[in-house]
N, C-alpha and C positions, 0 to 999 in steps of 0.2 A: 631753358632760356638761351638764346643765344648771347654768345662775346659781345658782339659788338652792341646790341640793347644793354651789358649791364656795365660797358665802360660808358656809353654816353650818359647815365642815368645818375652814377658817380662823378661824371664832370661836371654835368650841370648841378648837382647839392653844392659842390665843394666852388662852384663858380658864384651860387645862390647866396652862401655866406658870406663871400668877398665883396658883394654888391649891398651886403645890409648893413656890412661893418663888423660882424660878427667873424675875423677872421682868425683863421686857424692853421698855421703851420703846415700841419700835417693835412689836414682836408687841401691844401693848396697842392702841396707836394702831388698828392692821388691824381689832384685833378690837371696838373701836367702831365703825370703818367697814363694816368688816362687817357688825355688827348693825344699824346705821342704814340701809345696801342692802337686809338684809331688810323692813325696816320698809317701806323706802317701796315692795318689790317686795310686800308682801301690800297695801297698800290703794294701787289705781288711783282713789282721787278725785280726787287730784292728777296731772298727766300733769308729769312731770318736765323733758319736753322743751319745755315752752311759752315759759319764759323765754328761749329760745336762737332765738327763731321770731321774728324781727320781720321778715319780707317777705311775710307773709302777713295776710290778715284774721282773723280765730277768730270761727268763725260757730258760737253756739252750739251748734247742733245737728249739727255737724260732731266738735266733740270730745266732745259726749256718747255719739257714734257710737263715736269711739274708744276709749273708759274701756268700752260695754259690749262692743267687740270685744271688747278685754285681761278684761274682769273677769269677763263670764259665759260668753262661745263660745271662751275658749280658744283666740284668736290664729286661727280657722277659720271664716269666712265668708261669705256673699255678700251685699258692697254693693250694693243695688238701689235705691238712691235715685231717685227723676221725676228726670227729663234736665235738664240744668243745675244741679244742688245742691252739687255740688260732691262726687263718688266720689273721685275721685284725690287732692283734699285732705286726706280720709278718712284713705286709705291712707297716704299719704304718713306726717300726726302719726301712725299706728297702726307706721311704719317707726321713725318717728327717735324714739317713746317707746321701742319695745326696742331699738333702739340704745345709750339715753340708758342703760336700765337692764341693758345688757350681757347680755342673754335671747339675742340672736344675731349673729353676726359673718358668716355668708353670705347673701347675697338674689340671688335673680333674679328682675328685673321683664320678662313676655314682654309683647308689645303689638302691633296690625298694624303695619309695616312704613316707613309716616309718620308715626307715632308716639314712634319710639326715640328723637330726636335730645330731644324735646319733654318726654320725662320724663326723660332726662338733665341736660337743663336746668333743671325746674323741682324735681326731687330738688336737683341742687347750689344751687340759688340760693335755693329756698323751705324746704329743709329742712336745710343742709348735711348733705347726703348724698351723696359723692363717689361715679360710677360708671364702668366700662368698661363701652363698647358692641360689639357684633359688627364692626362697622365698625370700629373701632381696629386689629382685630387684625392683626398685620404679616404679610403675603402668607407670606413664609420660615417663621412660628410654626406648630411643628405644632398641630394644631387640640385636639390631647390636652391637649396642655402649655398652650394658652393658657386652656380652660376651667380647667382647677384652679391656674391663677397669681392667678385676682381676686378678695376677697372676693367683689363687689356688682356684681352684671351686669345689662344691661340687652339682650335679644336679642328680635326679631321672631318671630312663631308660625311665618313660613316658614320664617325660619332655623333654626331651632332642632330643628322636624321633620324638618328635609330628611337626608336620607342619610349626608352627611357631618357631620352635628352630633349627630345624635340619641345615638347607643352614650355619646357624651363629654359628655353634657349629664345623661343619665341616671343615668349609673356614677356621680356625686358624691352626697356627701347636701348640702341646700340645708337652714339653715334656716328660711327664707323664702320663698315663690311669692309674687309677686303675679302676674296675670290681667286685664290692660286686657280689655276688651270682650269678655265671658268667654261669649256667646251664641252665640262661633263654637265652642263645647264641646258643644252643646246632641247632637250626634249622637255615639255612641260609637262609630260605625264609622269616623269619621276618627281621620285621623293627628292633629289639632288634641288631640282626645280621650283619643286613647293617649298621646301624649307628654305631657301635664300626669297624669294615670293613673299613667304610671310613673316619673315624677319622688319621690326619694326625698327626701321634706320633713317639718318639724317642723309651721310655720304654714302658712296660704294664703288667700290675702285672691282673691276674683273678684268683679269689675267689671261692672254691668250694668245698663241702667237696664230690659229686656226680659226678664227671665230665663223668659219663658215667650211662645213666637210662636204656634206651633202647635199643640202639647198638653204635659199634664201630663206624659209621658214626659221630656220636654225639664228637665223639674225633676229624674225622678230622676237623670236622668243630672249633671246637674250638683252635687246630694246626694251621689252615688256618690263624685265626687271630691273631696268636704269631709269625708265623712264616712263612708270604705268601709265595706260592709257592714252598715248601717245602715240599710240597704232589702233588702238580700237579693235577690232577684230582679225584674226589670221585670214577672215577668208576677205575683208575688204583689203586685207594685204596685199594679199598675193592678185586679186584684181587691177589694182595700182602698180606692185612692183615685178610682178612675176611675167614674165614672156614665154615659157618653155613646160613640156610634162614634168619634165625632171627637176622643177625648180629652181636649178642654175644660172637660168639668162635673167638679166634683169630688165624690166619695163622702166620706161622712165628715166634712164640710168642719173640725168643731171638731178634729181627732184630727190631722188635716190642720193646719190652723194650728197646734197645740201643737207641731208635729214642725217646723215652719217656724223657729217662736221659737225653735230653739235653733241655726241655722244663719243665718238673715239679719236685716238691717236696711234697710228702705224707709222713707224718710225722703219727707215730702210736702209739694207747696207749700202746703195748707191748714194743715200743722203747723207750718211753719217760717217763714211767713206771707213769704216773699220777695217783694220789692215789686221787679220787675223794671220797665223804661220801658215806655210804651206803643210799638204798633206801629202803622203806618199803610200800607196798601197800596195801589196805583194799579192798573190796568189802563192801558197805553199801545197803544191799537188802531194800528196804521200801516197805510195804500194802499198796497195792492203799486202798483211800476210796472208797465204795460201787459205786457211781457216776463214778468214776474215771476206774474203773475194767469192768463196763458195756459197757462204750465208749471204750474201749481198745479190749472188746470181740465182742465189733458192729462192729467196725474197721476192725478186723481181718478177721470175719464172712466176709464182705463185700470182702473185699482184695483174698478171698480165694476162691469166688465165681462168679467175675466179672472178666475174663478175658480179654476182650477186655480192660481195664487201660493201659496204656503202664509201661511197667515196671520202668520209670524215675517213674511219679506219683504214683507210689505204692511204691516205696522205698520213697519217698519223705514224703508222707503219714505217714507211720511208724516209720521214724526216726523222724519226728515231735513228734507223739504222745508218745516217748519216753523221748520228753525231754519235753512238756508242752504242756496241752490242750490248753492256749493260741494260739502256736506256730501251733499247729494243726489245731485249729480253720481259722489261717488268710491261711491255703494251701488250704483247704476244700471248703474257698468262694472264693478264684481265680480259684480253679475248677472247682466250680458251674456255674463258669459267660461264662466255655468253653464247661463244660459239663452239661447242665438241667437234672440232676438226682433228686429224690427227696429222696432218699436214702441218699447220700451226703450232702442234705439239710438240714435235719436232722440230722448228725451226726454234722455238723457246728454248727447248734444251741445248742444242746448239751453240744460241748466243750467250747466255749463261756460262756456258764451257769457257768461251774464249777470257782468257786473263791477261795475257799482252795484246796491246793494240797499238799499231803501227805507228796509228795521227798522235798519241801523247807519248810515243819517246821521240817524237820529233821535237813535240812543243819543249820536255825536257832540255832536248839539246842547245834550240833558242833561247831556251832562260836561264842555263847556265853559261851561254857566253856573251849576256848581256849583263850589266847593272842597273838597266834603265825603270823607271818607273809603269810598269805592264799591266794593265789589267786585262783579266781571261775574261771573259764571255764564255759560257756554256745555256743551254735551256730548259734542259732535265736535270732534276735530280740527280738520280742513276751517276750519269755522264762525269757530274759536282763533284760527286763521293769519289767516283773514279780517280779524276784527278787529283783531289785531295790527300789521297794515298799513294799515290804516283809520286805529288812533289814531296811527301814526307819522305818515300822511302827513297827519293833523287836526295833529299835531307838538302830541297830548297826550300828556305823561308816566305809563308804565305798567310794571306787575313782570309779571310770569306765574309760576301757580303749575300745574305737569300732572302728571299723574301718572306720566309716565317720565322724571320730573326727577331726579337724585340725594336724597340728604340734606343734602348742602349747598349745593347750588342752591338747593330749597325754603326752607331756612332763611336762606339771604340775599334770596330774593323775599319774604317774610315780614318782613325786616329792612328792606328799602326800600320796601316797604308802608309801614311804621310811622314811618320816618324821611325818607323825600324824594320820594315819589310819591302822587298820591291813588287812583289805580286800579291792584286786580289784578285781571287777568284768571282767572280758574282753571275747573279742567276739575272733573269732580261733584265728586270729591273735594276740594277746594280749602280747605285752611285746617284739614282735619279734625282736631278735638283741640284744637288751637293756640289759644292766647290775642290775638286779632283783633277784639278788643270796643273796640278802638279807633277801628274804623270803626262807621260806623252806617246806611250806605244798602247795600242789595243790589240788585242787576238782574237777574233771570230773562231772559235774553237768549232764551235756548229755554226751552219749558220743559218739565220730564219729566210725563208721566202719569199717575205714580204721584204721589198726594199727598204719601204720607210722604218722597221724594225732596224735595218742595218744604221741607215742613219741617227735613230734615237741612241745608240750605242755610240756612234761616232760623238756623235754632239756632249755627251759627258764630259770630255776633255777638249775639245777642238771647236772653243768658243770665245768670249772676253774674258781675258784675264790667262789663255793658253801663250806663253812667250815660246815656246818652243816650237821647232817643226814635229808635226805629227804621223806617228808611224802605224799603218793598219797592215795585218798580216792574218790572210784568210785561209784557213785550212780546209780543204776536201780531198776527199778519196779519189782516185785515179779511175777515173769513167764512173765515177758518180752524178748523179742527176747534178749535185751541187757546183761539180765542177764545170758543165754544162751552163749552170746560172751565173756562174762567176766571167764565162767570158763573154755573156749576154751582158752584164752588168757594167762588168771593168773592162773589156775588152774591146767592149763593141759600140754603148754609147757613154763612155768615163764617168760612171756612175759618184765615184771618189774624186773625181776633181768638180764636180757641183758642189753651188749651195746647196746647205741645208733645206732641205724643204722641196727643191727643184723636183726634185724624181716624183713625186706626189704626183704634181702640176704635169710633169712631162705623161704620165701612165695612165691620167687623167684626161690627158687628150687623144689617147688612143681609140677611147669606147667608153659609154657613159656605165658598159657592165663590164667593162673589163678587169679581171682579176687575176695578178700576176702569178701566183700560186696556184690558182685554176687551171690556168693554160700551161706552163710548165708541166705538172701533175697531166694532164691530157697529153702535151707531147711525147712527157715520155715513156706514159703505158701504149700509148699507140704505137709505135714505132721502137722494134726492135730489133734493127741491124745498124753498125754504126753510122755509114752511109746516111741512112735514111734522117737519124738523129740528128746529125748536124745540118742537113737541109732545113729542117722544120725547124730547128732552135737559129739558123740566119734570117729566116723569113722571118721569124719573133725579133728578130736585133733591126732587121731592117725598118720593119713597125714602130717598132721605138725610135729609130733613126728621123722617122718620119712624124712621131709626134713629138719630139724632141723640136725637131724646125720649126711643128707649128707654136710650138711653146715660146720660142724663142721672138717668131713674130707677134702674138700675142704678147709676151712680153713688149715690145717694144710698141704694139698699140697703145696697152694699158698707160705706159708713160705720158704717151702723147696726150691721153683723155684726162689721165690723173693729177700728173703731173707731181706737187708736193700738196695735193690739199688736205691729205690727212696728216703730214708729220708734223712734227713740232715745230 
C-alpha cells in the first residue's frame, strides 16, 4: 500500500468523527499528522531528511539531484554523474528522504563485491540507515528465511545471482533497488541483467558514471530496467535511435534527449564547478641492474623472433617483466608446462635467480624520506609479495589491501592505512569505492597499459572530499616499453593533468578499433633499433594529439546541443 493511500485514509476516519460529533482527541491529533505527512509528501522542495544528516557535506547539487529523483522521475533512475561528484551521496539522501517520509520500509542495495562492507558503513554512519549484509547471514539460516527477515539489505551482484540466492532474492517485492556500478547491466544476456530485470520493485535508483561504453544498445538495455517497456524492442530501437554500424551515433538526437530527461541525471564538473587539488606527476626512470637488463634484452630478443606465441602470451610476458622478475618468472613456468621450449626455460630460471631489483630499492628510498600518506599500486602477485618483503626488511610500516582478502581484512587494511601506517600496498583493485582521500601520494609501481586503468587508480584519492594536492610517481625501467608509454601519456598529450574520464573519450576518437595496448605491443616488437622506436611511438603521440583536438571540439559541440538538460 502506498504512504500516501494510508495517510489520507486516517485523515479522512479521524475527520469523519469530528463531523458526527463523536470526537476523539487522539483520532484528531492523527488526522492533523496525517494531513501535515501529506503536505510535506506533495511538495519535495524541502527534503525532510536533511536536518538528521550532519556527517555529511550537502553539496548543492547533490540534493537538487534528489528533490528531482523524488519530484519528477518518480523514485526511477539512472545517476550518471562524471566520476567523483558524488552518485552514492545521491542515492543515499534519495534513501533516508523516503525513509524519513515512510514511502518505503524494504531496500536492497546490490554493489561488486568490495563494495558491500563500504555502503554498510557509510548508509549507517552518513545516513543512519541501518543494514544487513549477505555476510551476516549465519551459516545454519536457511537462505529462504534469511532474505525475508530484513527490512534493508545490502548483497553483492554475485551473490545475489548465483544459484543459491537468486529464486529468494527475487520471490520478495523490494521497495527499493539500488544498483552501485550499474554498467555491469549494460548486456541483457547476463545473469547481472536478468536478476535486477526480475526483481520485483516499487523504486530503482542505478549508479553509473559510464552508462554507455560501447553502443547505444547498452542505454536501452539499461532503460529496459527503469522503465519496462518503454522501448519496446532493441531492434525498433535502434531503427529510431541508431544512425551508425557501431552503434555510437545517435538518430533522432533531440527525441533522444527528451526520452533521456525523464530517466537520468548527469551532473558535471563545469556545472557544479568542483574545485578539486591539483595533481602533479613524475616519471621515476630506474637502471636495471646488469642481471636485470640481460633478462629484459633475452625476453625481448625472444618475443621478437618467435612468432608463433600468440599474442595474449607475449603481451603477458612483457608487462610481467616490467613490473618484476618475480612476476615474470611465475608466467614463464606456466608457459613452459604448455609450451616445452627451452628457451623459455631458461629465461624462467633466470628471473627466479634475480633477488635484488633495482625499481624497489628505489621505491624504498621514496618511502623512507617521506611521511606522506602512499599508496603502491602493483598487479601481480609475485610483484605484491616482492615488495612486501622489501618493506619489511626496509622495516617500513605497511597494510596490504588484495583482492583475495576477505571483507574484513580489507576493511581493517583500510583502517590502519588511515590510523598507523603510511603505506598500502594494493593490488588493481585497491581501495575501490572506499573513502582513502586521506592519503595523497600514489605510486604506479608497474603500470597497466590501459590508460583508463591508470586513471581508476588515480581516482581513489584525487576526488571529493581530497583537500590535498595529489602526487603520482611512475616507475619504469630505463628503455622499457613502459617508459616509451609514459612519455606518450605524460609527455606528450598530459595524460595527468585531465579529467577523469577524458583519456577514454580522447583514444576513443582515434579509431572506433583502436587499442592502446594493441599498438604499443605492435610497435614495440616491430621495431628494434632505438631510432626507429621513437619514431613510431611520436607518430602514436601525435595521433593522440590529434584526437585529443577532436575531443576537445566535440566537447565543446556537445555543450552547445546539451547544454544543462540532464543535470540537476
Amino acid at each position: 500500500m502506498d504512504g500516501s493511500y494510508s495517510f489520507q485514509f486516517n485523515a479522512s476516519s479521524a475527520l469523519e468523527a469530528l463531523q458526527t460529533g463523536a470526537f476523539d482527541p487522539i483520532a484528531f491529533y492523527q488526522a492533523r499528522l496525517a494531513l501535515f505527512n501529506l503536505s510535506v509528501m506533495a511538495d519535495y522542495d524541502q527534503l525532510v531528511c536533511l536536518p538528521t544528516l550532519t556527517a555529511i557535506d550537502k553539496y548543492w547539487y547533490q540534493i537538487e539531484t534528489a528533490r528531482k529523483v523524488l519530484r519528477q522521475l518518480g523514485g526511477r533512475a539512472l545517476l550518471a554523474d562524471e566520476v567523483g561528484l558524488g552518485k552514492t551521496i545521491e542515492a543515499g539522501l534519495i534513501c533516508a528522504e523516503y525513509l524519513a517520509r515512510g514511502m518505503v520500509s524494504s531496500m536492497l542495495v546490490l554493489t561488486p563485491a568490495s563494495l558491500v562492507s563500504q555502503w554498510q558503513q557509510e548508509l549507517n554512519e552518513k545516513f543512519n540507515i541501518t543494514t544487513v549484509t549477505t555476510d551476516d547471514r549465519d551459516p545454519q539460516q536457511p537462505i529462504e528465511e534469511f532474505w525475508t527477515a530484513h527490512p534493508r539489505m545490502i548483497a553483492s551482484l554475485n551473490t545475489a545471482k548465483s544459484a543459491k540466492h537468486f529464486d529468494a532474492v527475487t520471490s520478495r517485492t523490494w521497495d527499493l533497488i539500488v544498483v552501485d556500478e550499474a554498467h555491469h547491466l549494460k548486456n541483457r544476456t547476463t545473469l547481472n541483467w536478468k536478476l535486477v530485470n526480475a526483481l520485483q520493485k516499487r523504486f530503482i535508483l542505478m549508479l553509473t558514471a559510464t552508462p554507455v561504453q560501447n553502443s547505444l544498445v547498452e542505454l536501452f538495455n539499461l532503460l529496459t530496467l527503469l522503465k519496462p517497456g518503454l522501448l519496446q524492442t532493441e531492434s525498433l530501437f535502434k531503427k529510431e535511435y541508431v544512425d551508425s554500424k557501431n552503434g555510437r551515433i545517435p538518430k533522432n538526437p533531440e527525441k533522444l534527449r527528451s526520452l533521456m530527461r525523464e530517466v537520468m541525471v548527469r551532473n558535471t564538473r563545469a556545472l557544479v564547478d568542483v574545485k578539486l587539488p591539483k595533481r602533479f606527476a613524475t616519471t621515476i626512470t630506474v637502471a636495471p641492474s646488469p642481471e636485470e637488463q640481460t633478462l629484459y634484452d633475452s625476453l625481448n630478443e625472444y618475443l621478437r623472433s618467435e612468432e608463433s606465441l600468440d599474442k595474449l602470451s607475449r603481451t603477458n610476458l612483457l608487462m610481467r617483466a616490467g613490473s618484476s622478475p618475480g612476476a615474470l618468472a611465475d608466467s614463464l613456468k606456466q608457459l613452459t608446462q604448455r609450451i616445452p621450449d627451452e628457451t623459455l626455460k631458461k629465461l624462467a630460471k633466470r628471473a627466479a635467480q634475480i633477488k635484488q631489483v633495482e625499481k624497489a630499492k628505489a621505491l624504498v628510498d621514496m618511502l623512507k624520506k617521506s611521511q606522506q600518506k602512499t599508496l603502491v599500486f602493483s598487479t601481480h602477485k609475485a610483484t605484491s609479495a616482492y615488495l612486501a618483503k622489501t618493506l619489511q626488511d626496509a622495516q617500513i610500516p605497511f597494510a596490504e589491501f588484495q583482492g583475495g582478502m576477505s571483507l574484513k581484512e580489507k576493511d581493517a587494511a583500510i583502517a590502519a592505512f588511515r590510523d598507523s601506517v603510511s603505506v598500502l600496498l594494493a593490488s588493481e583493485t585497491g581501495g575501490e569505492g572506499r573513502n582513502i582521500q586521506f592519503a595523497n601520494v600514489i605510486v604506479n609501481y608497474d603500470l597497466p597499459w590501459n590508460p583508463m586503468k591508470i586513471e581508476q587508480r588515480i581516482g581513489r584519492i584525487h576526488r571529493i572530499g581530497q583537500t590535498q594536492d595529489v602526487f603520482i610517481f611512475n616507475f619504469c625501467l630505463k628503455d622499457s616499453i613502459e617508459e616509451y608509454i609514459l612519455r606518450v601519456l605524460h609527455d606528450k598529450i598530459n595524460m595527468f593533468e585531465l579529467v577523469v574520464g577524458e583519456v577514454e573519450t580522447i583514444l576513443g576518437n582515434v579509431d572506433d578499433e583502436f587499442d592502446f595496448s594493441d599498438v604499443v605491443m605492435s610497435i614495440w616488437l616491430s621495431h628494434q633499433v632505438k631510432p626507429d622506436l621513437e619514431t613510431a611511438f611520436d607518430e602514436l603521440a601525435d595521433n593522440l594529439l590529434k584526437a585529443k583536438d577532436q575531443y576537445r571540439q566535440n566537447q565543446a559541440l556537445d555543450e552547445q546541443i546539451f547544454g544543462e538538460e540532464f543535470e540537476a
